[in-house]
C-alpha positions in Angstrom: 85.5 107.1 104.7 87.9 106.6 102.2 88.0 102.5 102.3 84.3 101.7 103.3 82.8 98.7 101.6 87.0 97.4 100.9 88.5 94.6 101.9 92.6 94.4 102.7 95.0 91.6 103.4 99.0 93.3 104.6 101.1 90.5 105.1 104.3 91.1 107.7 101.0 93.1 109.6 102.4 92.4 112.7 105.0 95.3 112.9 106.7 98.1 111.6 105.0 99.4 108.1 102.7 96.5 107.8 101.3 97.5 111.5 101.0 101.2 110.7 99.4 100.7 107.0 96.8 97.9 108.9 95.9 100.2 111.3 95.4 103.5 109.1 93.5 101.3 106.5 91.4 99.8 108.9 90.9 103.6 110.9 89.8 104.4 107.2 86.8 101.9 106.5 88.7 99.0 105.2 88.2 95.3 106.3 91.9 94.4 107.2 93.4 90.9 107.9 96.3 91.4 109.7 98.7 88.5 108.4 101.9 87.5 109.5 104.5 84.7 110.7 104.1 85.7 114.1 100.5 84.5 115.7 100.9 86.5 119.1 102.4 89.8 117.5 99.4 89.7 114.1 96.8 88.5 116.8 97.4 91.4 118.9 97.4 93.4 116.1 93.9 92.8 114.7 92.7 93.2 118.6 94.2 96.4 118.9 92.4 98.0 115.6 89.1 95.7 116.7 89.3 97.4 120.0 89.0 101.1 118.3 86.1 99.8 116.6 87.1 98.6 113.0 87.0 95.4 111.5 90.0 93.0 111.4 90.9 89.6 111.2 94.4 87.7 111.7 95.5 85.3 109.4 99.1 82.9 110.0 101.0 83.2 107.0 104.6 82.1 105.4 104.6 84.2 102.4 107.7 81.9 101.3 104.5 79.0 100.6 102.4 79.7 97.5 99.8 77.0 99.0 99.7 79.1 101.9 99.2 82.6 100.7 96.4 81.2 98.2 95.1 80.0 101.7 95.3 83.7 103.3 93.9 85.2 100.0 90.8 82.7 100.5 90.4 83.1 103.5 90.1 87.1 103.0 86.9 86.0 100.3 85.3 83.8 102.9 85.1 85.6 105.8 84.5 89.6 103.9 83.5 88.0 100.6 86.0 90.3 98.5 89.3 91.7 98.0 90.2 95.3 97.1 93.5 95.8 98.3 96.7 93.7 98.4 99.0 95.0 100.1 102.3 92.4 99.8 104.7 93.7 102.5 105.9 90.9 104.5 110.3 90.8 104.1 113.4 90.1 106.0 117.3 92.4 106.1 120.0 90.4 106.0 122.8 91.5 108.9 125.4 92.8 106.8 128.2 90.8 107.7 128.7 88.2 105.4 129.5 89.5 101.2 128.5 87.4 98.2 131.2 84.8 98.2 131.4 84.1 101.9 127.6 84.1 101.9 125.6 80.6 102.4 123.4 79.9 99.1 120.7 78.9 102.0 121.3 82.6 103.8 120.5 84.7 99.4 117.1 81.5 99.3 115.7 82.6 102.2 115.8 86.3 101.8 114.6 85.4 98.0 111.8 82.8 99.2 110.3 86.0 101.3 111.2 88.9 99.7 111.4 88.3 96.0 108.8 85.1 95.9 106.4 85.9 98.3 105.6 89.3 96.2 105.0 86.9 93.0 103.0 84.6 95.5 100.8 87.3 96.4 100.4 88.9 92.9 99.3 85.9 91.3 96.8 85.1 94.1 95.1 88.3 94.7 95.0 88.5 91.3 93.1 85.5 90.4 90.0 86.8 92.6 90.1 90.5 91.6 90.4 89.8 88.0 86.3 90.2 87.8 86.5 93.6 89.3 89.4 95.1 89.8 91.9 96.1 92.6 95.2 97.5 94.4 98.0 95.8 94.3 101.1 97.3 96.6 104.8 95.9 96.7 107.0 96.9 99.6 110.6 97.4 97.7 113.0 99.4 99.0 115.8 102.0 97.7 118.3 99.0 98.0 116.5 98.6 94.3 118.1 100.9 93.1 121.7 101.8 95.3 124.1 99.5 96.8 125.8 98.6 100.3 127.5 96.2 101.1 126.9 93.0 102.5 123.5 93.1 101.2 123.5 91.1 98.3 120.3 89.3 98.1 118.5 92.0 99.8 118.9 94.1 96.7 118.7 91.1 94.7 114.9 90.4 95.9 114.3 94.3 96.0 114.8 94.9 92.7 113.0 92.0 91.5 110.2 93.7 93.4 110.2 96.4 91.1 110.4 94.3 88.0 107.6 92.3 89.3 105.5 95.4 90.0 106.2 97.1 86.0 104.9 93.6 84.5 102.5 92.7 86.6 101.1 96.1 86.4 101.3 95.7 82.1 99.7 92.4 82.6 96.4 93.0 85.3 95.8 96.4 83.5 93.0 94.9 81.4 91.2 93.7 84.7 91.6 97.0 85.4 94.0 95.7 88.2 96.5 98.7 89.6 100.2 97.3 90.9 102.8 99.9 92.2 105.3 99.5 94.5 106.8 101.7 97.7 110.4 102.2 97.7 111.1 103.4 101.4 114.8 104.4 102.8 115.8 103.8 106.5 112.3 103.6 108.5 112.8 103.3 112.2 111.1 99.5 112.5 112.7 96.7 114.4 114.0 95.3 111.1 116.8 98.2 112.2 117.2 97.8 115.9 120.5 95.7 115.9 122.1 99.0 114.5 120.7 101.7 117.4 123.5 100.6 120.2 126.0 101.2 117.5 126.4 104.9 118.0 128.2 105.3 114.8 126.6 103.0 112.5 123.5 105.0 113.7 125.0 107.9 112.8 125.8 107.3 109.7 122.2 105.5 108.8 121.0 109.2 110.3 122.9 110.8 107.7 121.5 108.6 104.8 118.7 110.6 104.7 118.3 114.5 103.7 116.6 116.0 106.9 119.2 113.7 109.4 116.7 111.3 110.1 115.1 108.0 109.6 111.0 108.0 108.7 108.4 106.4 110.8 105.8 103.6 109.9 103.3 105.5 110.2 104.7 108.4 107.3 104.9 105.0 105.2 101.7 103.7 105.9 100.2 107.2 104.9 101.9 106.8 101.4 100.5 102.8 101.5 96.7 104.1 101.9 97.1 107.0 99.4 98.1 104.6 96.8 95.4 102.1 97.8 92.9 104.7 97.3 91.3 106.3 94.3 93.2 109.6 94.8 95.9 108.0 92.9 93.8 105.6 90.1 96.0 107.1 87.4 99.3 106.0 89.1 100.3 102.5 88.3 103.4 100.6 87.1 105.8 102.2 89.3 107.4 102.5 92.6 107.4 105.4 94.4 110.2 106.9 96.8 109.6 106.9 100.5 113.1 107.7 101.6 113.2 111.5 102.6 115.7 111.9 99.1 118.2 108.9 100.1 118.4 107.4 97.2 118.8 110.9 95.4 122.4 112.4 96.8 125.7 111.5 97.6 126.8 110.8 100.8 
């Protein structure tokens, strides 16, 4: 199988596209631990991929706490020995009420602490044990990189950063022959969207967002996650790569 032998850490594995890409890795020969915030939701996680017969292990993680993800990153080497595949995914949306001068400085820390520094955290960690042999590192950014909407401020603020991150870290791990790109999904249907879907309108118009009418899944993310993980794509590095059925490529 495409991952046999490979171990993966996805932090924010306990839903949405960390879920789907733990699941597919895992269904395709990789090692996974599941890590998240969330015990119950990342325990059940790693059960449910156990229970079809792959390996998996959870790990409790606030990506916000270098000390902490240098713990999950250990903890990946002690119990599988190795780590192949980083895949730094773990984030928060912000509810889009509040604009950049009404917002709390605490509200743009926090979105920053997980979005923005918890990519850096887990870069610099994974790093330091694949530097000897190599490795995938992926970045979950977003479109909100690269367009804007309102209310969002350090959403885009962290998202781009992601990017930036993924460019220079990518320059700087190429001599350990280290890859680091970055995903840039649109509107995926995860619960990070929920509060919207009983506003028939603002549903409507986050329908619209996208070319074909509709939002993407998980799973059609995770499936972009493991092809970039794999060595079907060792010459693509450096960048990050659209999810977002053309969002970011039209006018509204």
């Amino acid at each position: 199988m495409r991952f046999t032998g490979q171990v993966a850490i996805v932090t924010g594995g306990a839903g949405g596209i960390g879920q789907a890409s733990a699941k597919l890795l895992a269904s395709q020969g990789a090692k996974v631990i599941v890590a998240d915030i969330n015990p119950q939701a990342g325990e059940q996680v790693a059960a449910d991929i156990r229970a079809e017969g792959h390996e998996a292990q959870f790990h409790a993680v606030d990506v916000s706490n270098f000390e902490r993800v240098e713990a999950l990153v250990q903890f990946a080497i002690e119990t599988y020995g190795q780590l192949d595949i980083m895949f730094n995914n773990a984030g928060i949306f912000g509810d889009g009420t509040e604009n950049v001068i009404d917002m709390p400085v605490e509200t743009y820390k926090r979105t920053i602490g997980i979005n923005q520094d918890g990519v850096f955290y887990g870069i610099k960690a994974a790093a330091a044990q694949m530097k000897d042999k190599g490795g995938v590192i992926i970045n979950t950014a977003s479109i909100y990189a690269y367009i804007a909407d309102k209310n969002q401020f350090p959403y885009h603020a962290s998202k781009a950063a992601v990017v930036g991150m993924t460019k220079a870290a990518a320059l700087e791990l190429a001599r350990y022959n280290i890859r680091v790109v970055a995903i840039a999904p649109g509107m995926i249907d995860t619960g990070l969207v929920d509060a919207w879907r009983a506003d028939e309108r603002v549903w409507n118009t986050i329908q619209k967002a996208h070319m074909r009418r509709q939002l993407g899944t998980a799973e059609q993310v995770a499936q972009v996650v493991a092809f970039l993980a794999s060595d079907e794509a060792s010459f693509m590095n450096g960048h990050a790569y659209f999810v977002d059925d053309g969002a970011a490529s039209f006018k509204r």
